[in-house]
C-alpha positions as CSV (number, residue, x, y, z in Angstrom):
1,X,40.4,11.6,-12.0
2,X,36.5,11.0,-12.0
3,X,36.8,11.4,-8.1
4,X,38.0,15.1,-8.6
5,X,35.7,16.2,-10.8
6,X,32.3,14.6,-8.8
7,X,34.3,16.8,-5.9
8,X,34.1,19.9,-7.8
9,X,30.3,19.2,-9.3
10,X,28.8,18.3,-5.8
11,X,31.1,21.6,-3.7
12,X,29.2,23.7,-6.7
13,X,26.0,23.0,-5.4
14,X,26.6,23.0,-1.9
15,X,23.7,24.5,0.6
16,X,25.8,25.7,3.3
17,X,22.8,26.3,5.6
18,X,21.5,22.7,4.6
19,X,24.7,21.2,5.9
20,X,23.9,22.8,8.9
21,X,20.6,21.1,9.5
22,X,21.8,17.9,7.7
23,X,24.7,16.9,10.1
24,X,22.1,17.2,13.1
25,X,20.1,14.6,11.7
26,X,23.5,12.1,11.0
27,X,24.6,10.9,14.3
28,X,28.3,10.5,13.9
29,X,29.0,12.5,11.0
30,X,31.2,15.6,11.4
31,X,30.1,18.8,9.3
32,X,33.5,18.7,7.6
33,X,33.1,15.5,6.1
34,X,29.6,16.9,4.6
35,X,29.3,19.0,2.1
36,X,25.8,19.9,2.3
37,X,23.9,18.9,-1.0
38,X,20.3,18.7,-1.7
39,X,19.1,15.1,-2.6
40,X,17.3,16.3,-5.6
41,X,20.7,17.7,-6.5
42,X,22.2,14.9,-5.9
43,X,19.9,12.8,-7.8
44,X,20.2,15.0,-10.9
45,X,23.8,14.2,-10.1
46,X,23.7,10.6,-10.4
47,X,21.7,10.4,-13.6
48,X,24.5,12.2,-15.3
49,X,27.9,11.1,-13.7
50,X,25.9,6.9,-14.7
51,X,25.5,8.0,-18.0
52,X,29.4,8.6,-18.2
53,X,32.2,6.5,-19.0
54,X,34.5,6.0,-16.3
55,X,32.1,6.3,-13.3
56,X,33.0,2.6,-12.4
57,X,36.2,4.6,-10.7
58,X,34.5,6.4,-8.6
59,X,32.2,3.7,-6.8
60,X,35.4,1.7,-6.5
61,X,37.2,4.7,-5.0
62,X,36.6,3.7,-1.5
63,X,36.2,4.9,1.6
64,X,35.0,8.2,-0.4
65,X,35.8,11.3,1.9
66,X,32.6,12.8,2.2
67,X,29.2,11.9,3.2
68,X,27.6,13.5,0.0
69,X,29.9,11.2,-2.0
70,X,28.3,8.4,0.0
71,X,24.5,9.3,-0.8
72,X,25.9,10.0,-4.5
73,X,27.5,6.6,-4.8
74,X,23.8,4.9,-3.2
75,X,22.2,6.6,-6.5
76,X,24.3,5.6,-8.8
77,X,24.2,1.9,-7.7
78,X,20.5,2.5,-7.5
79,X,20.4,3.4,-11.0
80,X,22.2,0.1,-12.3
81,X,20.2,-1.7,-14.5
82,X,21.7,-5.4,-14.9
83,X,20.8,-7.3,-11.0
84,X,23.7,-9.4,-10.9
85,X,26.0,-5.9,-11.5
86,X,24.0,-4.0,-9.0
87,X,24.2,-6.9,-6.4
88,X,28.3,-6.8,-6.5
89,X,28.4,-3.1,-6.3
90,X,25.8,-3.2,-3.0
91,X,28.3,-5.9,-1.6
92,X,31.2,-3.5,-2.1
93,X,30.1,-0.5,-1.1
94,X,27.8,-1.9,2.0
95,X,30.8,-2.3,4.4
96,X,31.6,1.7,3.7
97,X,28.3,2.6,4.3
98,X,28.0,4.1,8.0
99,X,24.8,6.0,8.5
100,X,21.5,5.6,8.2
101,X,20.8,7.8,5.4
102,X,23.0,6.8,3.2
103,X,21.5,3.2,3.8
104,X,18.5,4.0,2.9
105,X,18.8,6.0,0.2
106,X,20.3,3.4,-1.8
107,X,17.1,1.6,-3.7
108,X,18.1,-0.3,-7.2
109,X,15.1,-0.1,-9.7
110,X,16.3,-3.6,-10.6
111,X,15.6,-5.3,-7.9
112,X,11.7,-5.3,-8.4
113,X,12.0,-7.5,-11.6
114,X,14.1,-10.2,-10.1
115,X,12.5,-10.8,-6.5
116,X,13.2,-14.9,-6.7
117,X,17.0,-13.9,-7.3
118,X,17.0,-10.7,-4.6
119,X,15.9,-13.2,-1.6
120,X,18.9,-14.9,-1.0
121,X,21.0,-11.7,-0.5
122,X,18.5,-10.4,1.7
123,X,18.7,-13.7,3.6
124,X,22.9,-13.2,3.5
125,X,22.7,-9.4,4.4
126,X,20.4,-10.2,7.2
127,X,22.5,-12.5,8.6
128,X,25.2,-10.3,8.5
129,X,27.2,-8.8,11.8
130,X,27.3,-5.2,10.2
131,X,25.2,-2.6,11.5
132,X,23.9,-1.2,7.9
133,X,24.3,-4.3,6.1
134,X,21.5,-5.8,8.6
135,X,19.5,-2.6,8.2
136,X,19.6,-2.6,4.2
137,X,18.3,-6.4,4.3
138,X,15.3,-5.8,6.3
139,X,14.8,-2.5,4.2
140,X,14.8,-4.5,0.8
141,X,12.8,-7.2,3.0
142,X,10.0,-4.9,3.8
143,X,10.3,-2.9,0.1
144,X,9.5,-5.7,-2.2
145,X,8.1,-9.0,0.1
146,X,5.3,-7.3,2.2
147,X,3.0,-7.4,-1.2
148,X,2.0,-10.2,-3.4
149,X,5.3,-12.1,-2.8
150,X,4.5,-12.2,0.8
151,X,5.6,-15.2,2.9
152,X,4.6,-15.7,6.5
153,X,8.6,-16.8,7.1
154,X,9.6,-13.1,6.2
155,X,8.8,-11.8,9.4
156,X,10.0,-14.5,11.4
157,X,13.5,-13.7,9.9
158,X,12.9,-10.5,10.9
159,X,11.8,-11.1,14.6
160,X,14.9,-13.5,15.0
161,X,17.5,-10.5,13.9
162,X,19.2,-10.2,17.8
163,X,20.8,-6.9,18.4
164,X,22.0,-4.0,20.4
165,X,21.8,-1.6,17.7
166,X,20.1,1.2,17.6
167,X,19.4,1.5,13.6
168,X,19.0,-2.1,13.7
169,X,16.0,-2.3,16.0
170,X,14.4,0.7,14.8
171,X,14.6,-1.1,11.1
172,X,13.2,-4.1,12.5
173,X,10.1,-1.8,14.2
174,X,9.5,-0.1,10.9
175,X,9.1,-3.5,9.3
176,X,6.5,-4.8,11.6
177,X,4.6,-1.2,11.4
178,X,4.4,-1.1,7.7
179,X,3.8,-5.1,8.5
180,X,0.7,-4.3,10.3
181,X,-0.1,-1.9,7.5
182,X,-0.4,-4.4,4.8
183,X,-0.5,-8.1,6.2
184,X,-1.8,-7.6,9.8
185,X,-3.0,-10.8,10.3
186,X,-0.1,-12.6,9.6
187,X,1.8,-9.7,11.6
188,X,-0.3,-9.1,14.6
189,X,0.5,-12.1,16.9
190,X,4.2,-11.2,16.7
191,X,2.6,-8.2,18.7
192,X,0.2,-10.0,20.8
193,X,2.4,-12.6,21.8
194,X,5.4,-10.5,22.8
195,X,7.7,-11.9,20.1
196,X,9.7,-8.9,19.8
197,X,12.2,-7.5,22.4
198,X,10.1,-5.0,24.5
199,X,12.1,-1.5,22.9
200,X,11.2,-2.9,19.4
201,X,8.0,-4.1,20.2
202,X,6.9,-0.6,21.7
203,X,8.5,1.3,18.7
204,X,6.8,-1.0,16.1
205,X,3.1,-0.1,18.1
206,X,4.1,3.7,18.1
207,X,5.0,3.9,14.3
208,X,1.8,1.7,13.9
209,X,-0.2,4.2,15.5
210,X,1.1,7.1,13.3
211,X,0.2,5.5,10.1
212,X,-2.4,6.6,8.6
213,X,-2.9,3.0,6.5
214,X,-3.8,1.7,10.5
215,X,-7.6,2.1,11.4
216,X,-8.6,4.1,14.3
217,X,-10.0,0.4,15.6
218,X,-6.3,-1.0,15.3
219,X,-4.8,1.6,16.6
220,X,-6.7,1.4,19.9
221,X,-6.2,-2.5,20.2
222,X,-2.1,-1.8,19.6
223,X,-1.7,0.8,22.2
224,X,-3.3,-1.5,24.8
225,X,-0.5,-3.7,23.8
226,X,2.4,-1.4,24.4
227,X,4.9,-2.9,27.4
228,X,5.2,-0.9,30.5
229,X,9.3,-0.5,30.7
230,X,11.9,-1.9,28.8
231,X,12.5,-4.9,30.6
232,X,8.9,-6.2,29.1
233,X,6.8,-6.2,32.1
234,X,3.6,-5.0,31.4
């Protein structure tokens, strides 16, 4: 089996001291479940095993057993070439998907030549109840509509995402940051008018303030914005 043989490839790279400083950064993932692979390794990986026959098996092979299989799998997908394709293997491989990382890692090329087409599955993904399937929509959101195919609604879907999730709300504040980065006129009074819940809302002014694509000037404006406690009194 295809399965088997990705096994041996990615245990024949494996960077045991990696692993160690990799599972830290996973909340949730046991260190037996991860190998410990490089992701430049692991892209190297993914260009071969897509060029293969049979490679379908694997990304249907689901739940795969180890988290390096997962941030394999997010390559390969990433690689896929045809959008409707790439959109049916992101909708079967999203529900498996249970960290951060492995979220996102996974970036299709494709996706950048059909925008028009990509919008409604954001919208759907979005409007999902699953943690990284939320996450992954506001990532593509912020990837490909914070340019020239801006809309001042983007945002507001954004803003109206209600959760309690930790890696939902700290997507949602690294929109807005990278918001304020390149439309911060359109994404400033969703700061000034406290239309964020107050964690997010601080989070979104403290990544702003790392950025380097933020002026000093901005900067100083934000940080008088930031809420006092998490309750939003200021």
């Amino acid at each position: 089996m295809i399965t088997e043989e990705i096994r041996k490839d990615l245990f024949s790279l494996q960077d045991i001291k990696y692993r160690e400083f990799q599972v830290k950064l996973i909340p949730g993932c046991k260190i037996e479940k991860m190998i410990g692979v490089r992701t430049p390794d692991l892209k190297a990986l993914a260009k071969k095993y897509f060029k293969m026959d049979g490679t379908e098996e694997f990304l249907h092979d689901l739940p795969h057993k180890y988290f390096d299989e997962d941030q394999l799998h997010a390559f390969i997908i990433s690689l896929i070439k045809d959008f409707e394709s790439c959109v049916k293997e992101v909708d079967g491989f999203l529900p498996y998907v249970n960290n951060w990382a492995t979220c996102d890692q996974m970036s299709p090329v494709i996706f950048k030549k059909h925008r028009e087409e990509l919008l409604p599955h954001i919208k759907r993904w979005i409007a999902s109840d699953e943690t990284y399937t939320i996450r992954f929509g506001i990532g593509m959101l912020m990837q490909h509509f914070l340019d020239d195919a801006f809309d001042e609604s983007y945002p507001e879907m954004v803003a109206n995402v209600s959760s309690d999730e930790y890696y939902v709300n700290m997507m949602r504040a690294w929109y807005f940051a990278t918001a304020l980065a390149k439309q911060y006129e359109n994404a400033l009074p969703y700061i000034t008018e406290y239309r964020l819940d107050a964690w997010t809302h601080n989070k979104t002014i403290s990544k702003a303030v790392d950025s380097y694509r933020i002026t000093d000037e901005q900067k100083s404006f934000l940080k008088g914005l930031r809420l006092a406690n998490k309750n939003g009194s200021k």
